[in-house]
VOPAGU-2260 file (C-alpha; in pm, 1 decimal, decimal comma):
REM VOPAGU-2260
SITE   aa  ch    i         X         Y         Z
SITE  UNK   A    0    1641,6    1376,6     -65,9
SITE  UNK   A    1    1634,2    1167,3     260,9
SITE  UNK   A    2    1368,9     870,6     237,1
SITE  UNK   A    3    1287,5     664,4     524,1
SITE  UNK   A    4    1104,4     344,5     543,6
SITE  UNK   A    5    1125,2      60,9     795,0
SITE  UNK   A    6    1133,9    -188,4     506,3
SITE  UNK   A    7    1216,4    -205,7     137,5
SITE  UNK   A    8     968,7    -344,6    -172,6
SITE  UNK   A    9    1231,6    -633,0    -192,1
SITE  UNK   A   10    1167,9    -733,1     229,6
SITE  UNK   A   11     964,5   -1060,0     244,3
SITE  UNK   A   12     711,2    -838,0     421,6
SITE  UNK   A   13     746,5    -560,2     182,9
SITE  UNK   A   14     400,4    -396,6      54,4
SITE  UNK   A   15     227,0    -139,3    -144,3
SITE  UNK   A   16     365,5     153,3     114,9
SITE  UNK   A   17     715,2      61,7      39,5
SITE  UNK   A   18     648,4      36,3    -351,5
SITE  UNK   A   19     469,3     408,3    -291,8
SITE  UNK   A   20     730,8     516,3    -171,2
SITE  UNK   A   21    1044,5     346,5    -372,4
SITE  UNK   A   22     864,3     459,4    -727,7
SITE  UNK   A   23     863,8     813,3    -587,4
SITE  UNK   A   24    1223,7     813,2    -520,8
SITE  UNK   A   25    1252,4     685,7    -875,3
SITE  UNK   A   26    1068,1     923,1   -1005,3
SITE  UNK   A   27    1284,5    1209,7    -829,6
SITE  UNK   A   28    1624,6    1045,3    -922,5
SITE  UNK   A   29    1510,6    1057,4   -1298,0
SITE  UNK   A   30    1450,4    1430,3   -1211,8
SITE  UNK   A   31    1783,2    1436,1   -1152,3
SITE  UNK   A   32    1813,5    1463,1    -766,3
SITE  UNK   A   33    2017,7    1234,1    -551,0
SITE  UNK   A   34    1778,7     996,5    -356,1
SITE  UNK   A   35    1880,8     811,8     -37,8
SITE  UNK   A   36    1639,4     534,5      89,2
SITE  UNK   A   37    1738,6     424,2     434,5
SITE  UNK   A   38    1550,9     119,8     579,8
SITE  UNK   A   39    1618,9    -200,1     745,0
SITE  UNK   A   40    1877,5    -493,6     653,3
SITE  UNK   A   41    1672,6    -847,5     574,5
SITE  UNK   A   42    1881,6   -1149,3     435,3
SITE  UNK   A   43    2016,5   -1153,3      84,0
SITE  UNK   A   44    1998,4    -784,7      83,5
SITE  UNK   A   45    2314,4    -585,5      75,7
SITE  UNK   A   46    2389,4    -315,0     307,1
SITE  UNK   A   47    2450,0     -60,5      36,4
SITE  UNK   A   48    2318,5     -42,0    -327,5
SITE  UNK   A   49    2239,5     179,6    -610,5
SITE  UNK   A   50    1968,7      45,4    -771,4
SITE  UNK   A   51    1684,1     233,3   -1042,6
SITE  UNK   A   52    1879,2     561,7    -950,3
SITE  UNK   A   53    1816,8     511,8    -586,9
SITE  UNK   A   54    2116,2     446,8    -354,2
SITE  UNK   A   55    2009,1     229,5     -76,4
SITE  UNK   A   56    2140,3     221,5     261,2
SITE  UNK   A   57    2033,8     -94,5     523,6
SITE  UNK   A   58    2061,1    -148,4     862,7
SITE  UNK   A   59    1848,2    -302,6    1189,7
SITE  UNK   A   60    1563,4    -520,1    1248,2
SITE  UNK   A   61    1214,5    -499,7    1279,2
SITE  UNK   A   62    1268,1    -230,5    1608,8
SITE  UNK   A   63    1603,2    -125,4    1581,6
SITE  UNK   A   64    1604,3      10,3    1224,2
SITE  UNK   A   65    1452,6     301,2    1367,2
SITE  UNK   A   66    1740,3     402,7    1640,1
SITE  UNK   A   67    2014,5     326,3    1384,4
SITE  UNK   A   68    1875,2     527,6    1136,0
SITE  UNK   A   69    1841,5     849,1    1331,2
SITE  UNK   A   70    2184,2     759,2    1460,8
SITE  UNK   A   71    2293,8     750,8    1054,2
SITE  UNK   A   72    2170,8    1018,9    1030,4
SITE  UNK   A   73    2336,1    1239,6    1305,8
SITE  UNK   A   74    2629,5    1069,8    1188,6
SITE  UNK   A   75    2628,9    1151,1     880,6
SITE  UNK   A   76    2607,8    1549,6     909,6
SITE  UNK   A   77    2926,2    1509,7    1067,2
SITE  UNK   A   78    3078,3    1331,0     769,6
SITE  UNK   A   79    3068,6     944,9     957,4
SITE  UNK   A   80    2878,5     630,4     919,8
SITE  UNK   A   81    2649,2     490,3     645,0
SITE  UNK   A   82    2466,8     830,8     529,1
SITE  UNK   A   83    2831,3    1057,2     525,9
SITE  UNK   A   84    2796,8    1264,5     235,5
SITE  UNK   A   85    2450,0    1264,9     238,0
SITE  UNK   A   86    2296,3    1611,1     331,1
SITE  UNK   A   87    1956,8    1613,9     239,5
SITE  UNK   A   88    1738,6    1924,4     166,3
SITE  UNK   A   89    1438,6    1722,5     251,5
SITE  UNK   A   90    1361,8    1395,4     426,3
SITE  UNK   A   91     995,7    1222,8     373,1
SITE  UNK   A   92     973,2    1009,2     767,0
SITE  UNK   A   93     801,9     719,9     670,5
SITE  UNK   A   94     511,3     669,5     958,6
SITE  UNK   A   95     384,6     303,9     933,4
SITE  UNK   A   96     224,8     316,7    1290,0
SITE  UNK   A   97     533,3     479,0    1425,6
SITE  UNK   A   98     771,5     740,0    1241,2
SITE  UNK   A   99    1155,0     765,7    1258,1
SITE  UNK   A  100    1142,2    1121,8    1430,4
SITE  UNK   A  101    1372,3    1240,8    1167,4
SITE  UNK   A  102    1325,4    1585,3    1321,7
SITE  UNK   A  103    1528,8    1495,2    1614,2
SITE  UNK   A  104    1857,2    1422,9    1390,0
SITE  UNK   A  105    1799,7    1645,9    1110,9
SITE  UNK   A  106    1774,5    2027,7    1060,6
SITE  UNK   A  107    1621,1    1955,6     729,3
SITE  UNK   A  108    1242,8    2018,3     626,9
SITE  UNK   A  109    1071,1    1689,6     734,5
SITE  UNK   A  110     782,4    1551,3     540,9
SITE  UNK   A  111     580,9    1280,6     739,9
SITE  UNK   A  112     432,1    1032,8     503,5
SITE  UNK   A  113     128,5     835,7     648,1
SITE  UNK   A  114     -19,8     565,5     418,1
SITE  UNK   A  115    -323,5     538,9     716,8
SITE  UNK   A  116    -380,2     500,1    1095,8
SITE  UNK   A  117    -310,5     181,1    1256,3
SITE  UNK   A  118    -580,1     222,1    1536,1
SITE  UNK   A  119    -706,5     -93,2    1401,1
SITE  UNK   A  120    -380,6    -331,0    1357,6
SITE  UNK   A  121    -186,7    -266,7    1660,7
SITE  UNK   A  122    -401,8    -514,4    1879,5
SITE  UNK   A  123    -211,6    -794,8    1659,8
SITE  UNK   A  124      99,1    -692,0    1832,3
SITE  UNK   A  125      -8,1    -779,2    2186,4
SITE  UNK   A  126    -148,5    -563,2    2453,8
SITE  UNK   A  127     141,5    -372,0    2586,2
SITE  UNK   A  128     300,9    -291,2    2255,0
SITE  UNK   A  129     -43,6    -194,9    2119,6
SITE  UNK   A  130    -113,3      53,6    2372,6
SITE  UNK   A  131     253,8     195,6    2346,0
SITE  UNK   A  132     196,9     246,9    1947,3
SITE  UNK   A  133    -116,6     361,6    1987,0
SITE  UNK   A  134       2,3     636,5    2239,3
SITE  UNK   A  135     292,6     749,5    1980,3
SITE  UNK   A  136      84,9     715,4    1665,9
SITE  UNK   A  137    -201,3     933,6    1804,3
SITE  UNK   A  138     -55,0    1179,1    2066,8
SITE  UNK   A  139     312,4    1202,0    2078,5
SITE  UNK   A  140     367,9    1188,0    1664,1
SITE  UNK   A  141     150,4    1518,2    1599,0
SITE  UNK   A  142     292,0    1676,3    1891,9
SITE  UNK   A  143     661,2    1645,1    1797,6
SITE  UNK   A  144     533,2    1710,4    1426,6
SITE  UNK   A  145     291,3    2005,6    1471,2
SITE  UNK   A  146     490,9    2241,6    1234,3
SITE  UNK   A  147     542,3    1985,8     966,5
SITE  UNK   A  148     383,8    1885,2     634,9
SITE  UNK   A  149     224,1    1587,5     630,4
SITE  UNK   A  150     186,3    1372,5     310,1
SITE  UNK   A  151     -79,5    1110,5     267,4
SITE  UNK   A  152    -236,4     853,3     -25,2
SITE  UNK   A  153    -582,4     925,5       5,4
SITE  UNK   A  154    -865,7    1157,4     104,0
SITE  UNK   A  155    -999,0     921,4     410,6
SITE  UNK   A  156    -640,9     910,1     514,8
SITE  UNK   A  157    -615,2    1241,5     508,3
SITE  UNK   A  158    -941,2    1268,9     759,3
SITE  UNK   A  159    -819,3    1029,0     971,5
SITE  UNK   A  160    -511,0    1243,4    1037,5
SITE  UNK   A  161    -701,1    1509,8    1119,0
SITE  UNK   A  162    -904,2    1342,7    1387,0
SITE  UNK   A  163    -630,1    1325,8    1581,3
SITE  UNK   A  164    -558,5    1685,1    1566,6
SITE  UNK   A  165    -292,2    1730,3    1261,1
SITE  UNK   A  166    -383,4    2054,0    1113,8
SITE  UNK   A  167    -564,1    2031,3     749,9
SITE  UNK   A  168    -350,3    2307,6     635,3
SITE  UNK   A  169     -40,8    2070,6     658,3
SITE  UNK   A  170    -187,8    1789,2     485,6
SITE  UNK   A  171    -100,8    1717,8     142,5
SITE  UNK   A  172    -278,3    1392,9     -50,6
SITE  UNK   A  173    -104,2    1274,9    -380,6
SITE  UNK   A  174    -266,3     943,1    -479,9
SITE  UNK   A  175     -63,1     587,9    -556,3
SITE  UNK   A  176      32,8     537,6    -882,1
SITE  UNK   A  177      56,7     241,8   -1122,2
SITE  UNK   A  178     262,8      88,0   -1330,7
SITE  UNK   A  179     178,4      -5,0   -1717,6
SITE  UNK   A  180     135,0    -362,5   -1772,5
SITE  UNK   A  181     456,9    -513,7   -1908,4
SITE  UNK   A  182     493,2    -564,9   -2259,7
SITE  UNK   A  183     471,3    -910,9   -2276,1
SITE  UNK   A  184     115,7    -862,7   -2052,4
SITE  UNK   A  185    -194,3    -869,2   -2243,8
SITE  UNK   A  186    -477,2    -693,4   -2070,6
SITE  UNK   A  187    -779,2    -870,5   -1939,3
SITE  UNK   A  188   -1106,8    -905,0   -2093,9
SITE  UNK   A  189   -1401,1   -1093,2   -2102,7
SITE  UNK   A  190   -1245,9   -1378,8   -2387,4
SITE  UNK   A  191    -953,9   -1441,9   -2146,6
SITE  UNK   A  192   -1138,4   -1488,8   -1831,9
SITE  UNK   A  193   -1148,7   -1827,0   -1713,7
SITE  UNK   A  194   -1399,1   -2036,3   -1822,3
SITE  UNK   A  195   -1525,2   -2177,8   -1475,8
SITE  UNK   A  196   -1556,0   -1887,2   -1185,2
SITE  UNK   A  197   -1256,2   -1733,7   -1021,3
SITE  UNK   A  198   -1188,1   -1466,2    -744,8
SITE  UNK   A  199    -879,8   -1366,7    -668,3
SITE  UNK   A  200    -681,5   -1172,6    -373,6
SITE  UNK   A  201    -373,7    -984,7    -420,0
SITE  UNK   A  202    -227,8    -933,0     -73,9
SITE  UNK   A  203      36,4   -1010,4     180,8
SITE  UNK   A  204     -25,0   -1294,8     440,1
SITE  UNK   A  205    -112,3   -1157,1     761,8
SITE  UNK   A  206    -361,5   -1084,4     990,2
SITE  UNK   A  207    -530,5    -748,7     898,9
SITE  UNK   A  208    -625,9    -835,8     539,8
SITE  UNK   A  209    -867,9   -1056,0     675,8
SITE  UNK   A  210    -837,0   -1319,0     364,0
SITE  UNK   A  211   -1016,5   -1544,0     586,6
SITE  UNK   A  212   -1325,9   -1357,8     465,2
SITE  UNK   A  213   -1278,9   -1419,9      80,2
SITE  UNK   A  214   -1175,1   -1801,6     194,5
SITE  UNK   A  215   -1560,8   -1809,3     381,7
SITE  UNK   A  216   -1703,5   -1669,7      27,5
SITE  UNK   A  217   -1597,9   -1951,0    -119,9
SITE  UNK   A  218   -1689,7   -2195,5      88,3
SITE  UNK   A  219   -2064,6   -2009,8     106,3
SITE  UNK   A  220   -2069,9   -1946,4    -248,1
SITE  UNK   A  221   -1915,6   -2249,7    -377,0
SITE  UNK   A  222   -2290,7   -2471,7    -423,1
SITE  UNK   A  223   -2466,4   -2211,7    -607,9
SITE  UNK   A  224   -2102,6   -2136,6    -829,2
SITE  UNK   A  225   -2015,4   -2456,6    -927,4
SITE  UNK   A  226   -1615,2   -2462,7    -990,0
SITE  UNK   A  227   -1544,1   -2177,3    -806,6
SITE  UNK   A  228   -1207,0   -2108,3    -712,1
SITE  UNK   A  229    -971,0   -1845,0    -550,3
SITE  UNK   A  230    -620,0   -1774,6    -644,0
SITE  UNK   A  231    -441,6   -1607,2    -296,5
SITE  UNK   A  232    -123,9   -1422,4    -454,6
SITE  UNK   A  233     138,9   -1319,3    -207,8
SITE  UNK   A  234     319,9   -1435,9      54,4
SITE  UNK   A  235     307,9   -1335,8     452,8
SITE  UNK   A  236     356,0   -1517,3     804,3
SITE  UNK   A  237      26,3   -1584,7     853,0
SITE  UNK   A  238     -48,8   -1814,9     547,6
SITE  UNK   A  239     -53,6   -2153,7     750,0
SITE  UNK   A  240    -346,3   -2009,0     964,7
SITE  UNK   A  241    -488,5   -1901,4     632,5
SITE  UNK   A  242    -436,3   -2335,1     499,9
SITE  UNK   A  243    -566,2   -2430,0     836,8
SITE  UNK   A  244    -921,4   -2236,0     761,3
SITE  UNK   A  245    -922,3   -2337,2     404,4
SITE  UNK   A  246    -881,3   -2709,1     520,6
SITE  UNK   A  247   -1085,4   -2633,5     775,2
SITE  UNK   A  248   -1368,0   -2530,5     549,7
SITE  UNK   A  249   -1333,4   -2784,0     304,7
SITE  UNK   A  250   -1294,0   -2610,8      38,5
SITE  UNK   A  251    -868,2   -2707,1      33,9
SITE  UNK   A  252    -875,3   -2802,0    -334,9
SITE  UNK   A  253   -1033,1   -2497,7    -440,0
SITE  UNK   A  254    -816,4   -2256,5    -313,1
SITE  UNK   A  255    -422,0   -2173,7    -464,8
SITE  UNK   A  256    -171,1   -1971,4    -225,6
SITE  UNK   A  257      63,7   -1873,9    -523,2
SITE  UNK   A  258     342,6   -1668,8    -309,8
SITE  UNK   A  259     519,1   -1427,9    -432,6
SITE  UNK   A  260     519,6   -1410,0    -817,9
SITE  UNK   A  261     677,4   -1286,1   -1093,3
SITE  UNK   A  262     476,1    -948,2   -1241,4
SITE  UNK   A  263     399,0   -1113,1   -1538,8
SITE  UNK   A  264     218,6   -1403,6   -1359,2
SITE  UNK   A  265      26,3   -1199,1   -1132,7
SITE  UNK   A  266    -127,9   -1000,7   -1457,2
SITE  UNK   A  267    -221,6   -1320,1   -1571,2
SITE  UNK   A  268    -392,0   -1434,0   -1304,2
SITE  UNK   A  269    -600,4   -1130,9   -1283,3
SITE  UNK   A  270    -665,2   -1078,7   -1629,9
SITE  UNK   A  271    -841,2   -1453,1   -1551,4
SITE  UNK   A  272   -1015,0   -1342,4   -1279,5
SITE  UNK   A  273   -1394,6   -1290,3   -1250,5
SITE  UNK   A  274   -1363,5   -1057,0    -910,5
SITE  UNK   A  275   -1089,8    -944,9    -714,4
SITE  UNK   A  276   -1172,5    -985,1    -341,3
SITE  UNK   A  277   -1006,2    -744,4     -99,1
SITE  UNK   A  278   -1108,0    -774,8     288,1
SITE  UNK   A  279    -858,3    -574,3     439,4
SITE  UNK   A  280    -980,4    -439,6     788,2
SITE  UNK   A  281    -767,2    -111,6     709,8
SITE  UNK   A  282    -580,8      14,1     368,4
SITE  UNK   A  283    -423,5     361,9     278,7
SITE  UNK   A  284    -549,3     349,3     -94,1
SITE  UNK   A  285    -531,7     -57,7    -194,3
SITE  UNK   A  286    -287,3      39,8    -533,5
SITE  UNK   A  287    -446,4    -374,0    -627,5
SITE  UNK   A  288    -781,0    -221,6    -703,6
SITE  UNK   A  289    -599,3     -37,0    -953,0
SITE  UNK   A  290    -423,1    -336,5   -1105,5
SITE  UNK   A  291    -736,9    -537,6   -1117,6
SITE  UNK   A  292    -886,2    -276,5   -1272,5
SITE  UNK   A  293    -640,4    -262,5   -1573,5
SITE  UNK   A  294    -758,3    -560,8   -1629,3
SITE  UNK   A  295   -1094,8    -470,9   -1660,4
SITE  UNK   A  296   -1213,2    -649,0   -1321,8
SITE  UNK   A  297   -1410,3    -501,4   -1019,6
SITE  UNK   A  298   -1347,1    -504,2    -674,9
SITE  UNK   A  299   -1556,6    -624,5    -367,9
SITE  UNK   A  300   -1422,6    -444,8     -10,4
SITE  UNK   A  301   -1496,5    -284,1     320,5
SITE  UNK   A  302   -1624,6      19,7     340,3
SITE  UNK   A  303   -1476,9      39,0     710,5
SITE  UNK   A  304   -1104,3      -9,2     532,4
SITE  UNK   A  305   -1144,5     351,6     446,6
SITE  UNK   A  306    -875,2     377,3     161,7
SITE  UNK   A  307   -1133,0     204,6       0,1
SITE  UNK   A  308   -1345,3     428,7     -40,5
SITE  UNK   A  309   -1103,7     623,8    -213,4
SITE  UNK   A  310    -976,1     381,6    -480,7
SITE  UNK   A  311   -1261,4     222,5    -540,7
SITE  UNK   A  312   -1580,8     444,6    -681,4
SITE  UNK   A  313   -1866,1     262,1    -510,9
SITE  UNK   A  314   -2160,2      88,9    -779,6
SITE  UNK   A  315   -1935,1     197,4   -1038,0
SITE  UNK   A  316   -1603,6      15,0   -1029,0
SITE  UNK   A  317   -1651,5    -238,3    -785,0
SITE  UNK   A  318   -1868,7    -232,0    -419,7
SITE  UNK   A  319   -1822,6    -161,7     -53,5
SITE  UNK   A  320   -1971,1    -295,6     210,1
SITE  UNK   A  321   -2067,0    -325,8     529,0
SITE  UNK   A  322   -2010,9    -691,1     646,6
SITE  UNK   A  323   -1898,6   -1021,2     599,2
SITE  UNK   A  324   -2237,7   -1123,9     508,7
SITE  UNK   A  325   -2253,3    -800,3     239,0
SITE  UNK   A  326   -1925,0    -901,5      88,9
SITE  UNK   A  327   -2031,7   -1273,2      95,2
SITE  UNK   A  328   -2357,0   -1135,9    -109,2
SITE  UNK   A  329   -2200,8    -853,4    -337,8
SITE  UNK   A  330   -1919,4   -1163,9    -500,8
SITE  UNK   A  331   -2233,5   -1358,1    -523,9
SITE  UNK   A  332   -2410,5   -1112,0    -702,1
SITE  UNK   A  333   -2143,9    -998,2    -935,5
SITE  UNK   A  334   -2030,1   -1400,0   -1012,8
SITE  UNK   A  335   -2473,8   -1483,5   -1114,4
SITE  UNK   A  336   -2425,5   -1147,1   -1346,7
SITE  UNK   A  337   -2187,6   -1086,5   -1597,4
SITE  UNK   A  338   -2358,7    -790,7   -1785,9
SITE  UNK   A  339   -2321,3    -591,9   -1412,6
SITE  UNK   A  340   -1964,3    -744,9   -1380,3
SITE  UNK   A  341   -1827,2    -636,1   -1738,4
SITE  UNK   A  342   -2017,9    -288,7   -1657,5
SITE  UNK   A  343   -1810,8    -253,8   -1353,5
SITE  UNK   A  344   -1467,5    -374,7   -1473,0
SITE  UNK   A  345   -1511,9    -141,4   -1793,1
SITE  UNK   A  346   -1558,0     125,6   -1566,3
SITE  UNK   A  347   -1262,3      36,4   -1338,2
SITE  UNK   A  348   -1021,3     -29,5   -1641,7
SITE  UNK   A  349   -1117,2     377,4   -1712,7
SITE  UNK   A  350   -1019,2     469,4   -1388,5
SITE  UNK   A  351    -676,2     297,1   -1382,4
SITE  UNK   A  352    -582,4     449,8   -1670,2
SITE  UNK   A  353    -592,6     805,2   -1433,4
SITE  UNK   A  354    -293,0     646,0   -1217,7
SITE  UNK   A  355      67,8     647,0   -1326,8
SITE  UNK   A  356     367,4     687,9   -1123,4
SITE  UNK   A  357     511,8    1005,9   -1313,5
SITE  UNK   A  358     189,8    1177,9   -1182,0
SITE  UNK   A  359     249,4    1054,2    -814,9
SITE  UNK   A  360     629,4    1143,2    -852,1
SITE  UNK   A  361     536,0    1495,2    -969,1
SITE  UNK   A  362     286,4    1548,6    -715,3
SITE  UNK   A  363     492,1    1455,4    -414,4
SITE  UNK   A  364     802,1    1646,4    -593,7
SITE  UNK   A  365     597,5    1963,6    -534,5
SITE  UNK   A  366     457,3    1914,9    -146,9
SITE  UNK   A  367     871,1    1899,7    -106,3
SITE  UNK   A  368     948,6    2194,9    -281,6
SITE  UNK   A  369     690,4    2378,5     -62,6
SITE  UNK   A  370     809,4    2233,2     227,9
SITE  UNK   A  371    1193,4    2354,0     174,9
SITE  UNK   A  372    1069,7    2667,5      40,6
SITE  UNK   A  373     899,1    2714,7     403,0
SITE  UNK   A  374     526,3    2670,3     256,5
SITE  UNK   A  375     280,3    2392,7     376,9
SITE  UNK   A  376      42,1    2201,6     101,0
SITE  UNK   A  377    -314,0    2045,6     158,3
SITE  UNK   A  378    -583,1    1926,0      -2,9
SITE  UNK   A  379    -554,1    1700,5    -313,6
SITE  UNK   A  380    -246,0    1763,1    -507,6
SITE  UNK   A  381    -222,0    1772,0    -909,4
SITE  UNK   A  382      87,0    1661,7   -1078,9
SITE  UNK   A  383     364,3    1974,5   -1059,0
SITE  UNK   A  384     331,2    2162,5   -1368,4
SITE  UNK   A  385     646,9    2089,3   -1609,9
């Protein structure tokens, strides 16, 4: 198999699409096939490794790891360049606003993941280059992919695909996984919490995930919350806008940007959270409302994110909303009442436990052994049988 991605879990920018997608080839090499993940080169990061069963292949930037990969890849059926040897029976075409069009370099069976629509982000990339996504995201994408299956996270996802005209019949969703808490991890509850009120967002640094919104909670919230803090984990290029509102607000000394952390410390900082805050303006599925909730602590979001609404069961394992002012009001509401808070974390801690990464592997395994065996998949998939 043939994975493409513009970026790797281990790029500074690296997110929950790229971990999707990495634990899935994992999951397939264990299965015993022969996984290649090509994505783009980043510093420190070799051009070729083998590493969890997956060999890795780098090259290109931000732009130009798309062009070089397609070029890799027409190489490589001819036995030159980076992918020679490599002759996959199936690629999955990573679309994060804009896909690889594998299908123009490969006579392989082409599987178009989608984590979600980027309607919503482009405008952060300026004018011209927004309307130039835009136009290949919504209209030329499905066009040159109208015969092939498309793979998604989540049941919103899936809709928004086909509102811009992918047939249903081609859509396939298999659902993030998640990883079991390490062993030296104990799993939230209400003892460990900590003892003075404590939100936390798990999230990279830029502009969509609207963090500014959970920084505003705190500054609204902190007078009738005494002690209230917020621990920001992750890491992005937009955290010194994110300091500038905090210091702006005055609330500096109550909020912690802890970067990029180790797994271990980002368990323990939620299993000592009260709420896990996640603003995002747009998410495929949100795989941190599942980590939050192993450690028995609801989330607060947008309803508008759409994933959302997918990942998080609404009044029963955390709440959506509608606003700023609604989010601003539902953390305020779940901080003045524990008995509703431990209800909801209870819950979401039973949900998580659904979500595992063999499931996701197994699931995807079969929408690719439909698509090289000529058949499309929709709908919600199960885990393939055996």
């Amino acid at each position: 198999m043939l994975l493409l991605c513009w970026r790797d879990s281990g790029h500074p920018q690296g997110g929950g699409s790229e971990r999707y997608l990495e634990r899935v080839g994992v999951e397939l090499a264990r299965a015993g096939v022969a996984v290649t993940l090509r994505t783009a080169a980043y510093p420190g990061a070799p051009r070729e490794e083998i590493r969890d069963g997956i060999r890795f292949s780098r090259g290109g930037g931000r732009f130009t790891v798309y062009p070089r990969a397609l070029a890799a890849i027409a190489l490589g059926r001819i036995g030159l360049g980076p992918l020679r040897g490599s002759h996959p029976d199936a690629v999955i075409d990573t679309q994060n606003g804009i896909p690889f069009f594998a299908r123009l370099a490969t006579a392989a069976p082409v599987t178009v993941l989608v984590h979600h629509c980027h309607r919503e982000q482009w405008p952060v990339a300026g004018r011209l280059t927004a309307r130039v996504g835009w136009f290949i995201e919504s209209q030329v994408s499905p066009r040159v992919h109208r015969g092939d299956q498309y793979l998604t996270v989540s049941l919103p996802s899936a809709e928004d695909l086909l509102a811009l005209g992918v047939d249903g019949e081609r859509v396939a969703v298999v659902r993030n996984g998640a990883d079991p808490l390490p062993d030296s991890v104990v799993a939230g509850d209400e003892a460990m919490r900590a003892r003075e009120p404590r939100l936390v967002v798990l999230s990279r640094l830029v502009p969509h995930k609207q963090i500014e919104d959970a920084l505003d909670a705190v500054a609204r919230l902190r007078a009738a919350h005494p002690g209230l803090r917020l621990d920001i984990v992750g890491s992005g290029w937009w955290e010194s806008r994110l300091r500038d509102r905090a210091r702006a607000l005055g609330i500096a000394g109550s909020v912690t940007f802890h970067g990029h952390v180790s797994e271990g410390r980002k368990h323990e900082l939620l299993a000592r959270a009260w709420v896990h805050v996640m603003p995002s303006r747009k998410e495929g599925w949100g795989i941190t409302v599942v980590e939050a909730g192993q450690h028995g602590v609801p989330t607060v979001g947008y309803t508008a994110s759409r994933g959302l609404t997918d990942s998080v069961v609404d009044g029963v394992t955390g709440i959506l909303v509608g606003s700023k002012d609604g989010l601003v009001d539902a953390v305020g509401e779940l901080l003045a009442d524990p008995e509703r808070r431990a209800d909801l974390g209870e819950k979401a801690r039973a949900r998580a436990d659904e979500f595992s990464w063999a499931a996701t592997g197994s699931g995807v395994a079969g929408v690719l052994e439909g698509s090289i065996a000529g058949r499309r998949i929709s709908g919600l998939v199960p885990p393939a049988a055996g």
